[in-house]
C-alpha positions in Angstrom: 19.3 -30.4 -43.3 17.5 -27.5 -42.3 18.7 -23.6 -41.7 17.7 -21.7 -38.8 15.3 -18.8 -38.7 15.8 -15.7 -38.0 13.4 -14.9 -35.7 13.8 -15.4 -32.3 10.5 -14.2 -29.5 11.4 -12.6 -26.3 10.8 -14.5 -22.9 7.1 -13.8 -22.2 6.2 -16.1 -19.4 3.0 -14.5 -18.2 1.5 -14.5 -22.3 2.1 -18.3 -21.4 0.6 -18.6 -18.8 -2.5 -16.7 -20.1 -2.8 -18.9 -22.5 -2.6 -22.1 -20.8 -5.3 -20.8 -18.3 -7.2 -19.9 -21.5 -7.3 -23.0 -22.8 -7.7 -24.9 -19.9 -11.0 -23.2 -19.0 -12.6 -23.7 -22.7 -11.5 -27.5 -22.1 -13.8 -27.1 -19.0 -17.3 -26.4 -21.2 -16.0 -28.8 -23.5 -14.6 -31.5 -21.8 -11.4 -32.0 -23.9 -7.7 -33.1 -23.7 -5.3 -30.7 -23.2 -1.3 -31.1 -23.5 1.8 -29.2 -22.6 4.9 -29.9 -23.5 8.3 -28.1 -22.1 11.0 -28.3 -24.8 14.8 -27.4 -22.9 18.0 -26.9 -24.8 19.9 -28.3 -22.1 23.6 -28.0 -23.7 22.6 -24.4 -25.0 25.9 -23.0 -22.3 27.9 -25.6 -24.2 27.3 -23.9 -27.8 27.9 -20.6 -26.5 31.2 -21.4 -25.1 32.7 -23.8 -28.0 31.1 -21.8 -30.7 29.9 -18.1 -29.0 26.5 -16.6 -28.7 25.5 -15.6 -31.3 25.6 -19.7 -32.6 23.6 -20.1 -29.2 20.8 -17.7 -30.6 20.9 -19.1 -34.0 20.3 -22.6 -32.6 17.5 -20.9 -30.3 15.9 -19.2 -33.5 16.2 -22.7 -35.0 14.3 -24.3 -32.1 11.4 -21.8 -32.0 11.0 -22.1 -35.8 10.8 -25.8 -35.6 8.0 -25.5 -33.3 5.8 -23.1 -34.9 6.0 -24.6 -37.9 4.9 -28.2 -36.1 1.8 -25.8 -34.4 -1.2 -25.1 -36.3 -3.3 -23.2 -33.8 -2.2 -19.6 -32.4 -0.8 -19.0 -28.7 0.7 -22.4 -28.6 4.3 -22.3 -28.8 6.1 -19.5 -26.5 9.8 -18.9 -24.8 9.7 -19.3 -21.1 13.0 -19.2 -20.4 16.8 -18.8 -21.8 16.9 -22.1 -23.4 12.6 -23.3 -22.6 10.0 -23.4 -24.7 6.6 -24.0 -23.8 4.2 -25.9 -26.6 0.4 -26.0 -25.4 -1.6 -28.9 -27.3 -5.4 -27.8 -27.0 -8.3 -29.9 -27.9 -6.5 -33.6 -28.1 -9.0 -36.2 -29.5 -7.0 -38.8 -27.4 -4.3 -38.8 -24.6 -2.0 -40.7 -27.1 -1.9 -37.8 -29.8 1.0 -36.3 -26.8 3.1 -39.2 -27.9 2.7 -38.6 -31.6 3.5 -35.0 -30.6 6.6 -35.7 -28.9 7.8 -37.9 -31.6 7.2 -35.1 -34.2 9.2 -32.5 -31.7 11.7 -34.7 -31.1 12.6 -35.4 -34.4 12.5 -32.1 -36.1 14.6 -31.0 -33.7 17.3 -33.6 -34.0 17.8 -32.8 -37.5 21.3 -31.8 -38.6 21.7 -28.2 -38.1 24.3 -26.4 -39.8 25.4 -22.6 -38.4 28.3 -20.8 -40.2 29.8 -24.0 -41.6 29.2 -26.2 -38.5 27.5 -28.8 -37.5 25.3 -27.6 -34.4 23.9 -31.1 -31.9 21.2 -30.1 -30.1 20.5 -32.0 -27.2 17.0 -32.3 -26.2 14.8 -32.6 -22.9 10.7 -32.7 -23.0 8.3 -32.4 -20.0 5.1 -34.0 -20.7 1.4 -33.3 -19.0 -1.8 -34.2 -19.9 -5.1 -32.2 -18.3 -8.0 -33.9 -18.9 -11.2 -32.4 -18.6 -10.3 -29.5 -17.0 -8.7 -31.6 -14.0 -5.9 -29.6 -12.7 -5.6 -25.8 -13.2 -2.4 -24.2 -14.9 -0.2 -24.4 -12.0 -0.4 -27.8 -11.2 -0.8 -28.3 -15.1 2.8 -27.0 -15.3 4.2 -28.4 -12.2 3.5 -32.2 -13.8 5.7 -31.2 -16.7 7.9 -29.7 -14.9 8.4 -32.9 -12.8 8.4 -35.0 -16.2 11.1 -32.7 -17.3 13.0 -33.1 -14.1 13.1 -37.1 -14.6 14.2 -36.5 -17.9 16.9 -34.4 -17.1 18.0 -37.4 -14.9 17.6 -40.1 -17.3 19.2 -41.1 -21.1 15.5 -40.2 -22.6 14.5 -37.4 -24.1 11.2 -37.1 -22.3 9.9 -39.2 -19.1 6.3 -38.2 -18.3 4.0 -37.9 -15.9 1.4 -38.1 -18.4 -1.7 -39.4 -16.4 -3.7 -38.1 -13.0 -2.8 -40.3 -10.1 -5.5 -38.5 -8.2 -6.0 -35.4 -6.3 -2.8 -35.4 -4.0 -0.5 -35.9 -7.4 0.6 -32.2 -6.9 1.7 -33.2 -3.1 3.2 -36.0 -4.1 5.0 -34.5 -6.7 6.5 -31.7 -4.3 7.5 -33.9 -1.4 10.1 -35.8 -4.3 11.7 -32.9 -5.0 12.0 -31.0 -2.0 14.9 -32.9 -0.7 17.0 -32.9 -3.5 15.9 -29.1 -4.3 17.1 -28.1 -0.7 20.1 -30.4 -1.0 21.4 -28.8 -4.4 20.8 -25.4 -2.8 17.6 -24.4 -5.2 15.5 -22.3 -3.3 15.4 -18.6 -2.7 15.7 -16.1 0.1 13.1 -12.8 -0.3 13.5 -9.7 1.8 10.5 -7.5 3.2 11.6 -4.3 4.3 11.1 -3.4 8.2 10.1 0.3 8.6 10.0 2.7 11.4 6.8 4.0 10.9 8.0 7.6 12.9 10.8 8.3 10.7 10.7 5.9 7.5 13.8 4.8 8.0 14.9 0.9 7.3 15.0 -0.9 10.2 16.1 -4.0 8.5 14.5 -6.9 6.8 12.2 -10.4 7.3 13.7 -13.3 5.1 11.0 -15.3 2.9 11.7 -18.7 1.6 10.7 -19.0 -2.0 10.6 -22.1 -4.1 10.2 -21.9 -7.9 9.0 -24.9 -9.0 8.8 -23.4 -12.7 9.0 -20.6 -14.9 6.2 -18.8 -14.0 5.1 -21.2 -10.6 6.3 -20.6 -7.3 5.4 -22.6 -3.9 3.8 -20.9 -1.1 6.4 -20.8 2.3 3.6 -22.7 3.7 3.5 -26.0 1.9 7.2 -25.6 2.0 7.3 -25.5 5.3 4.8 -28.5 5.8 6.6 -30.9 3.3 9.6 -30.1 5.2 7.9 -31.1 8.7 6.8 -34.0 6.7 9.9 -35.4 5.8 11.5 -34.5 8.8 13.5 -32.1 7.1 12.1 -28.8 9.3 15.9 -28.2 10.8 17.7 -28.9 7.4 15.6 -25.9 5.8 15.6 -23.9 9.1 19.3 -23.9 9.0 19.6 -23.3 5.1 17.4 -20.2 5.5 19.6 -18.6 8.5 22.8 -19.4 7.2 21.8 -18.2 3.5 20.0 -14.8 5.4 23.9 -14.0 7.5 25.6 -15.1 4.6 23.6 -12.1 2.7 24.4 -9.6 5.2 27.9 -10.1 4.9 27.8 -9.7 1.4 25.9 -6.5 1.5 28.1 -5.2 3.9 30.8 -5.5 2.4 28.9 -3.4 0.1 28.3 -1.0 2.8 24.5 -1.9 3.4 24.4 -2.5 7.0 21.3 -4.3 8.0 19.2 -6.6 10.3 17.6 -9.7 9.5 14.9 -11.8 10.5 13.7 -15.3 10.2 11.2 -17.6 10.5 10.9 -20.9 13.2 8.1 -23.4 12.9 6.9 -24.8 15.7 8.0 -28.2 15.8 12.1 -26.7 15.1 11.2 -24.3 18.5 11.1 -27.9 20.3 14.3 -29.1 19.0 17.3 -29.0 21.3 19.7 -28.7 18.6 18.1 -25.2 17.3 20.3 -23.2 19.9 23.4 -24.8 18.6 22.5 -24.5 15.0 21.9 -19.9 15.9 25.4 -20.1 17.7 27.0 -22.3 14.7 25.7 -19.7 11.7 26.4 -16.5 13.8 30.2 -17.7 14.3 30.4 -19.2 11.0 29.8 -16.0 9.3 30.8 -14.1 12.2 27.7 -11.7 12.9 26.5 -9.6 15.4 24.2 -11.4 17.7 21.7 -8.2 17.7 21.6 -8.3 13.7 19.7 -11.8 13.8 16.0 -11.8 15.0 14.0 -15.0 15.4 10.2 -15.3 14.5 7.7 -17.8 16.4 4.3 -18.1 16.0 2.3 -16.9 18.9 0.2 -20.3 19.0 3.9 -22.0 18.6 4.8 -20.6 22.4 1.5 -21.0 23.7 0.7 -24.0 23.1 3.9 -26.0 24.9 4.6 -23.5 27.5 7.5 -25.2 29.2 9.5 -25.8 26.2 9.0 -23.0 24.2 9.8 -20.3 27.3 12.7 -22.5 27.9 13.8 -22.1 24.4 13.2 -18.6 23.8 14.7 -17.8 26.9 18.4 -19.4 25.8 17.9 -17.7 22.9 17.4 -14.5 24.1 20.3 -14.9 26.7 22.5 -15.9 23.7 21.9 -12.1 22.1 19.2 -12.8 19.7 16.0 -10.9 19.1 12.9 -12.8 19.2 10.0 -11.8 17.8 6.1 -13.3 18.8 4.5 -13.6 14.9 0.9 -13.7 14.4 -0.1 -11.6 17.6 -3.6 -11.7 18.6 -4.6 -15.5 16.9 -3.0 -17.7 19.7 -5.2 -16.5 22.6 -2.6 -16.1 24.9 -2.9 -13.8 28.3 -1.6 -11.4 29.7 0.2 -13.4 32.5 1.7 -15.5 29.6 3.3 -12.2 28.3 4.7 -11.2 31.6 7.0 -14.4 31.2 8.0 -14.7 27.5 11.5 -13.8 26.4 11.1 -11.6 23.6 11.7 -8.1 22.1 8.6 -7.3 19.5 5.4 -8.9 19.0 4.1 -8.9 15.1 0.4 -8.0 15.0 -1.6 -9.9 12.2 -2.4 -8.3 9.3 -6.3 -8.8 10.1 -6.2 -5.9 12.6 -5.3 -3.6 10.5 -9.0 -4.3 8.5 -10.5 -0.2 8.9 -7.7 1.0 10.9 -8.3 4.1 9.1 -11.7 5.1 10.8 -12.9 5.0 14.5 -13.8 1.9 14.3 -13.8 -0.9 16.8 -10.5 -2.0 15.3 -8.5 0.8 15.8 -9.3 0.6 19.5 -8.2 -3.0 19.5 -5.4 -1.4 17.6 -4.8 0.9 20.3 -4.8 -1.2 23.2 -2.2 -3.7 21.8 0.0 -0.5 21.4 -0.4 -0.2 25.2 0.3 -3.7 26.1 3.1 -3.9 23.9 4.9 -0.9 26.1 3.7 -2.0 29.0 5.6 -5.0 28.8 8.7 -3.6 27.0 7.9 -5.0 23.6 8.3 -2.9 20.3 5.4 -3.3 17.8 5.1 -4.0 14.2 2.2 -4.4 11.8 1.8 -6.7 8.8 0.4 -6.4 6.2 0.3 -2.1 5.1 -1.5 -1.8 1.7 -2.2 1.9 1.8 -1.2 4.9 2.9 -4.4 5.7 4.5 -3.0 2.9 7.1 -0.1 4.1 7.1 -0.7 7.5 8.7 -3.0 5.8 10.9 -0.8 3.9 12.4 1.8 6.3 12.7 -0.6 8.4 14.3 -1.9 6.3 17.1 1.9 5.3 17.8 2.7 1.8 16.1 6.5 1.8 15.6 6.8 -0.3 12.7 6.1 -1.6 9.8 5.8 -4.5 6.7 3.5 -4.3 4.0 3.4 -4.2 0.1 2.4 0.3 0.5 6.2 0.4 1.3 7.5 -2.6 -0.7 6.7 -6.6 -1.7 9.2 -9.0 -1.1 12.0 -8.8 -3.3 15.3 -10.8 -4.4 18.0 -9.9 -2.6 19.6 -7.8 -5.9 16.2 -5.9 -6.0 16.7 -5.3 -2.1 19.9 -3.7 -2.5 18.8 -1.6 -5.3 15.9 -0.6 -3.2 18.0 0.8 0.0 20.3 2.4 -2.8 17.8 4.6 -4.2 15.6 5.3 -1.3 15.6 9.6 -0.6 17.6 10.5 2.2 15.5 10.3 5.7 14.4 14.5 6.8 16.3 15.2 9.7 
């Protein structure tokens, strides 16, 4: 019987995953086995509600302690989460040491623990990778246990691992199994970039970004998302979970009396499918939003390259009372004849053009003349991709009228969006 410590870390992911990356790059020079193991109190919510939180703590402390005192090398063991903790095993003599490892862990930790009087059951789940030699980096390092950990979650074990390379695509592989049932159980995220009018710095509204955390400290780029997705034939499932998630959040902040737009993104292969239209006039009655409050992003390369369907598409679309947007300006080639003919309200410029923007460079007249074209045809303008406010001015100056970029503000969870618009100054009049 053992009692708890009473010492418990804060969550410090990024000391983590400084570590990991540490270690994996001396196992590069020296060619050695490295292990991670992710250790999750998985009925943690059930001792704080039968026995309150400050058992919950105790039995975290206990946890921690255990582990440390199983470590004899520093930076090893760390909290990554409410009820995670990450234990790095650096310098393995042979890939079955993890086992012995686990075996250790899993026993120390399902020793009778007493708190105030009371027996306390943990109830233990371990995520198992090995990197050998160097193979992976510390994301995909992580990802493998976090897949392990997933199966275990699933299973009567404590552990099931994915404890060997399968190869170079094992990362892929890994993400195209749990895509499905992470968009099924509702698991990914919704960012939001602020829109602003360069002329006045007002908010025009805000582009929704998909964002899949695979991990504590490992997220998914939108682009792999989006590819899986296509993959598995699963592009209009996730299209339809980011709209209706993006209105749903509208509502809810206006109730809160933020009144904003959104926009989203369409891949190509979802702007050829006929049920896309139904699926914008579903969500907007569902949640019972103004048409004009909902923009639609497509790739420029999405419209040009199929013509016929994508003008046909983007014309219903338009007709219905959506914005459209053309994303990625100035990469798909397309003419000026092809813009006398598409349906839509702004083009997005790509952040590439705005590359010296600041001086009287070849650029800026580029710049300059998509301004022009842009009015010519009716179309409002915004740039991608402000970093400075050297750019800023600039563009402001030579009359873009709006605005994303991380100078103004990154991507942020829809809590940090609110708080945002909250405390932004009042607008000069």
């Amino acid at each position: 019987m053992t009692e708890p410590s009473d010492q418990l870390p804060e969550i410090d992911r990024q000391a983590f995953l400084d570590s990991l990356s540490t270690y994996i790059q001396k196992d590069i020079s020296e060619q050695g086995i490295l292990g991670l193991l992710l250790i999750d109190n998985i009925n943690l919510a059930k001792i704080n509600h039968s026995y309150g939180f400050a058992s919950g703590d105790q039995a975290l402390q206990h946890c921690y302690s255990q582990l440390i005192s199983i470590s004899r090398m520093p930076d090893t063991v760390f909290r990554i989460g409410d009820h995670r903790f990450a234990f790095i095993l650096p310098d393995l003599k042979s890939p079955a040491f993890i086992s012995l490892a686990f075996n250790k862990i899993e026993a120390v930790l399902k020793e009778e623990l007493i708190i105030d009087k009371r027996r306390i059951d943990l109830d233990i789940r371990i995520g198992i990778a090995l990197n050998q030699a160097a193979e992976f980096d510390a994301e995909k390092t992580i990802l493998i246990a976090e897949e392990s950990l997933d199966q275990a979650k699933n299973s009567e074990k404590a552990a099931l691992g994915l404890t060997q390379s399968k190869g170079g695509d094992q990362k892929t592989q890994m993400l195209e199994k749990m895509f499905a049932k992470r968009l099924k159980d509702n698991e990914f995220k919704l960012y939001y970039q602020p829109k602003i009018n360069l002329q006045n710095s007002e908010v025009e509204g805000a582009e929704a970004l998909l964002r899949w955390q695979i991990a504590e400290t490992t997220f998914v780029s939108p682009q792999v998302a989006v590819e899986i997705a296509e993959k598995k034939g699963l592009s209009l499932e996730l299209t339809k979970w980011v709209i209706h998630t993006a209105i749903r959040q509208l509502k809810d902040w206006e109730k809160q009396g933020l009144l904003v737009s959104v926009s989203v993104n369409v891949s190509a292969n979802v702007m050829q499918d006929p049920e896309l239209l139904a699926l914008v006039q579903d969500s907007l009655a569902i949640w019972g939003l103004d048409k004009f409050r909902l923009t639609l992003e497509i790739t420029e390369s999405a419209v040009i390259d199929d013509k016929k369907t994508g003008f046909t598409t983007l014309l219903k679309l338009k007709q219905l009372g959506v914005g459209i947007s053309i994303d990625d300006f100035g990469t798909g080639y397309s003419s000026l004849f092809d813009f006398n003919d598409i349906p839509a309200n702004e083009i997005k410029i790509d952040k590439r053009f705005l590359l010296n923007t600041t001086e009287d460079s070849q650029n800026q007249e580029i710049f300059k003349i998509i301004i022009k074209i842009a009015r010519l045809f009716g179309l409002d303008l915004v740039a991608e991709g402000i970093e400075s406010q050297e750019v800023y001015d600039s563009l402001r100056k030579i009359g873009c009228a709006y605005g994303q970029g991380y100078h103004m503000s990154r991507p942020l969870p829809a809590d940090k969006f609110f708080e945002f618009m909250q405390n932004r100054p009042p607008t000069p009049r």
